[in-house]
C-alpha positions as CSV (number, residue, x, y, z in Angstrom):
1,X,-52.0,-27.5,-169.0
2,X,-54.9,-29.5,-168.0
3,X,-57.9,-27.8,-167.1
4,X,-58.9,-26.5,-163.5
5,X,-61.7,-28.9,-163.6
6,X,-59.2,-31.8,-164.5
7,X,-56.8,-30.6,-162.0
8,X,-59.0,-30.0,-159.3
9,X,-60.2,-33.6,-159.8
10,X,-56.9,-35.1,-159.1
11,X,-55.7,-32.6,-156.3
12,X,-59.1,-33.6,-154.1
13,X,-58.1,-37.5,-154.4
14,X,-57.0,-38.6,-150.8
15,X,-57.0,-34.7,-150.2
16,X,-59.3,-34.3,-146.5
17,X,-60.1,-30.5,-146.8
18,X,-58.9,-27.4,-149.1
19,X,-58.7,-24.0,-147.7
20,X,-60.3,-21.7,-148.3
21,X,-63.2,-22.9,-150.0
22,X,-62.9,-22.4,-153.8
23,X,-60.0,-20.3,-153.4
24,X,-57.6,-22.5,-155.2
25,X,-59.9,-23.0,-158.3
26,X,-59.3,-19.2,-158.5
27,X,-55.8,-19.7,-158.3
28,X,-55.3,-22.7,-160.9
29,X,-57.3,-20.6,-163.1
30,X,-55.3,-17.3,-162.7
31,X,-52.1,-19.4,-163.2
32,X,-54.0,-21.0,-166.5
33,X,-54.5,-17.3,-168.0
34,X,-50.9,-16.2,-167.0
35,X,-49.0,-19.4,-167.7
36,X,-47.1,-19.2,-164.4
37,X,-47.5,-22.6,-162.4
38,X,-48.2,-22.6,-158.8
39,X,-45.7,-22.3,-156.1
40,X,-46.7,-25.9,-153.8
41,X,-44.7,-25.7,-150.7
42,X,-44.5,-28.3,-148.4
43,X,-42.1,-28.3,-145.1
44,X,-40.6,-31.4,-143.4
45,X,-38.4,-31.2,-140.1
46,X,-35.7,-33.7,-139.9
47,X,-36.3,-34.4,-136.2
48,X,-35.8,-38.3,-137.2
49,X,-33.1,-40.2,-139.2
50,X,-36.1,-42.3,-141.8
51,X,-39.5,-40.4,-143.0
52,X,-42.9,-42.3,-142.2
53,X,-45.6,-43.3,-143.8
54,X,-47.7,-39.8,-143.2
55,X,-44.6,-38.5,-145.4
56,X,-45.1,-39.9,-148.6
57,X,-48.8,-38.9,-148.4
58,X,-47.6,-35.7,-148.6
59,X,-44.8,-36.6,-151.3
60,X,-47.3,-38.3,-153.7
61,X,-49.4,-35.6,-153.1
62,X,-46.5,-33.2,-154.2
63,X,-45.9,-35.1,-157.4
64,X,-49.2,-34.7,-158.7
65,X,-48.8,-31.0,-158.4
66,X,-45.4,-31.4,-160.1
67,X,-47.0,-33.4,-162.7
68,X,-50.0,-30.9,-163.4
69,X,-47.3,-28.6,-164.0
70,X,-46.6,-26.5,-161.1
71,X,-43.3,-25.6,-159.4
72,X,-43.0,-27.7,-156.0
73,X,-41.1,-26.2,-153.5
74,X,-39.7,-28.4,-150.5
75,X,-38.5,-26.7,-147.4
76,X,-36.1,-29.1,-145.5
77,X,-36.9,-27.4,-141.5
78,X,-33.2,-27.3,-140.2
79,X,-34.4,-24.2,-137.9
80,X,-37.9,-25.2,-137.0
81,X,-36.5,-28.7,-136.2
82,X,-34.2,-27.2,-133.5
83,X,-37.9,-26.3,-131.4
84,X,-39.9,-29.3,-133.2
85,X,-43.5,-29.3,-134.2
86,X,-45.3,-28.7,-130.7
87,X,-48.8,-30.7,-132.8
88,X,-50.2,-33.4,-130.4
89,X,-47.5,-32.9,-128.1
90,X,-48.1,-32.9,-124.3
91,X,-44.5,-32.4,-124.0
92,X,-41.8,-30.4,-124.7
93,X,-39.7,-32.1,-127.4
94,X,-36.1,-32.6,-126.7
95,X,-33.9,-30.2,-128.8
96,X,-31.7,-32.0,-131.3
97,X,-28.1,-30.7,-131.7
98,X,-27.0,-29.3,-135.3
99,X,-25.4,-32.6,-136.3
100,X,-28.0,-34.6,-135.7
101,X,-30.8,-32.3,-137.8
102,X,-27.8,-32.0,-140.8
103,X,-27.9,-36.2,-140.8
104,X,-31.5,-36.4,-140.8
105,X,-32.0,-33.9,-143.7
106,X,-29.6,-36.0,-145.6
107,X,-31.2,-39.0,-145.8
108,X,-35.1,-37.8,-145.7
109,X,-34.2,-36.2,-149.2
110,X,-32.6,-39.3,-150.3
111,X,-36.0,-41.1,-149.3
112,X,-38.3,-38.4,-150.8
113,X,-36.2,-38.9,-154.2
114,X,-37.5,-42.1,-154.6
115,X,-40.9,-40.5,-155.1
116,X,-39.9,-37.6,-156.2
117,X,-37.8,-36.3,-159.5
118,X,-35.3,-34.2,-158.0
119,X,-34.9,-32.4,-161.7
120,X,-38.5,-30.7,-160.6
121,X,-38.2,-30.1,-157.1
122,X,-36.6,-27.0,-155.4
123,X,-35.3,-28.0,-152.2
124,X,-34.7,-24.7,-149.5
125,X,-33.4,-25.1,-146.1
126,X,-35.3,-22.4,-144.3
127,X,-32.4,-22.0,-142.0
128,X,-31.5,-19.7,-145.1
129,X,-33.9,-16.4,-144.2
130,X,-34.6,-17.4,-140.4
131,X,-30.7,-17.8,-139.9
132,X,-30.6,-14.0,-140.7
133,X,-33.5,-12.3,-139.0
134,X,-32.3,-9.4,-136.3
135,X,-34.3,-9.7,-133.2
136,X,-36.3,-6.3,-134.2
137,X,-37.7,-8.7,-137.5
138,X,-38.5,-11.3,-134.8
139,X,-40.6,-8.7,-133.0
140,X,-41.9,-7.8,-136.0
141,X,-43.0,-11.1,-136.4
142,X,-44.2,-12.3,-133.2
143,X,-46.3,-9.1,-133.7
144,X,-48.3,-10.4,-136.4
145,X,-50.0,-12.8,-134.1
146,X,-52.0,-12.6,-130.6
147,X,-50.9,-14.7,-127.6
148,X,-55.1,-15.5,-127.7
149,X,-54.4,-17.3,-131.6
150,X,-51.7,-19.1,-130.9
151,X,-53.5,-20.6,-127.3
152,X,-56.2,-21.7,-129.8
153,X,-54.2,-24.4,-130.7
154,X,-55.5,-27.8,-129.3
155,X,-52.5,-29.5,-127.9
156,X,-51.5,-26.1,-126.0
157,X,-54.6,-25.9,-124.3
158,X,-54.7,-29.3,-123.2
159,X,-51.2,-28.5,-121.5
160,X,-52.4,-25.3,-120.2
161,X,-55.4,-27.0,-118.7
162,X,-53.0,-29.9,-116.9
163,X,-50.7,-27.4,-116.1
164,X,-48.5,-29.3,-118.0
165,X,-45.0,-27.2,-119.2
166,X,-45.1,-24.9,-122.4
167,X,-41.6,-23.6,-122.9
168,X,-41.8,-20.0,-125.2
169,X,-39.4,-20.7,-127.9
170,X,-42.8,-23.7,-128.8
171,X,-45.2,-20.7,-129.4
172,X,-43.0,-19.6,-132.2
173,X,-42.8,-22.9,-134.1
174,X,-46.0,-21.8,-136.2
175,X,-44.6,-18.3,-137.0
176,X,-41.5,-19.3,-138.1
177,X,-43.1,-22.4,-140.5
178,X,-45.5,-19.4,-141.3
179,X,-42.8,-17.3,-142.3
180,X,-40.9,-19.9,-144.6
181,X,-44.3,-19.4,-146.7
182,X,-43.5,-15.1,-146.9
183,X,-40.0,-16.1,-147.7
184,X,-40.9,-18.1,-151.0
185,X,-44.5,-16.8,-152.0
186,X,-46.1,-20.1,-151.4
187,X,-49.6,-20.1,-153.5
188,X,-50.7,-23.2,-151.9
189,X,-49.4,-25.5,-148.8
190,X,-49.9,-29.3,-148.3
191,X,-49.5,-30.9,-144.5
192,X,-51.5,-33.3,-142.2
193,X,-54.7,-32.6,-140.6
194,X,-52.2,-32.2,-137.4
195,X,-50.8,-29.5,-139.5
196,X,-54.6,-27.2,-139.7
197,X,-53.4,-24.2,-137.2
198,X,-49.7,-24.4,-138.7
199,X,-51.5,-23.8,-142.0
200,X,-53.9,-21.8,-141.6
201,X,-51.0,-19.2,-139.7
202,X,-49.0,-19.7,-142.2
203,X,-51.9,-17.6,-144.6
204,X,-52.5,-14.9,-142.1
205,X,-48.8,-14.3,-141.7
206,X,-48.5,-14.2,-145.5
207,X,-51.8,-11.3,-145.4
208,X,-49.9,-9.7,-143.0
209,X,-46.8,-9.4,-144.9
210,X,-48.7,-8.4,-148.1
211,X,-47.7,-11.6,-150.0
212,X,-50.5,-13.4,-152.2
213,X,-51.9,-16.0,-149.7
């Protein structure tokens, strides 16, 4: 395995920001001394039939993990896409029906395995874990979290401010993509600079569940 010098010189190329600072030299080196690669999630909701350009950022970024040696873990978002990311939106996105996210799934994996080597990617629907919560380990959740937070987000001010709609199933979209990241022990996350508070949630959920963030 490379060192974390080497590696850390490829991960920053096109890379906009890693956080926390210096944490994941500490965690490239940890995974050096123990020989267990990282866990590199990244989570795509198949609200569209075709992936787009921001995408395969993500997916080249994905293969150089993969390449350095570290287990990538895709999470294919066939619950979160039935609320939709709410990041930059001023409205409430139109739920799709089942169907219609199962299609979409289908053929954004096909298009990410033409960047991708499927023989060294794990691909987990995180319908598998959210599908099963009770509503007393939704609580649970949603109690990890203040109302304050999650109003911190940009987009949902500038709706509060206009007095534009925010429909309550939205203001769970970033604990449920926090919780995919409880649910396999992510060590590090890729997404778009759009993606910052989904992130950055995801971590504090992770704290609060007492899994390695």
């Amino acid at each position: 395995m490379k060192s974390v010098a080497e590696q850390m010189k490829i991960i920053r190329e096109n890379t906009v920001e890693i956080l926390p600072d210096g944490e994941l030299e500490k965690k490239l080196e940890k995974s050096i001394k123990t020989g267990k690669p990282l866990v590199i999630k990244q989570g795509f909701d198949p609200t569209a039939p075709d992936i787009h350009l921001g995408h395969t950022v993500g997916m080249r970024k994905l293969k150089q993990f993969s390449d350095l040696g570290h287990h990538v873990v895709i999470i294919v978002g066939d619950y979160t896409a039935r609320i939709g990311d709410p990041s930059g939106r001023s409205a409430t996105r139109p739920q799709l029906s089942e169907d219609e996210i199962d299609a979409n799934a289908k053929t954004y994996l096909n298009q990410f395995f033409r960047i991708l080597d499927p023989a060294h990617v794990e691909v987990r629907h995180n319908g598998e874990w959210l599908s099963k919560m009770a509503f007393s380990d939704i609580l649970r959740l949603a109690g990890k979290i203040t109302l304050a937070r999650i109003m911190e987000r940009e987009d949902f001010t500038k709706r509060w401010k206009a007095e534009a709609p925010i429909s309550v199933h939205e203001l769970f979209y970033p604990l449920m993509q926090a919780y995919d990241s409880v649910a396999i022990k992510a060590d590090v996350e890729l997404g778009g600079t759009e993606q910052k508070f989904n992130l950055l949630t995801g971590r504090q959920i992770q704290e609060a569940y007492g899994v390695e963030s």
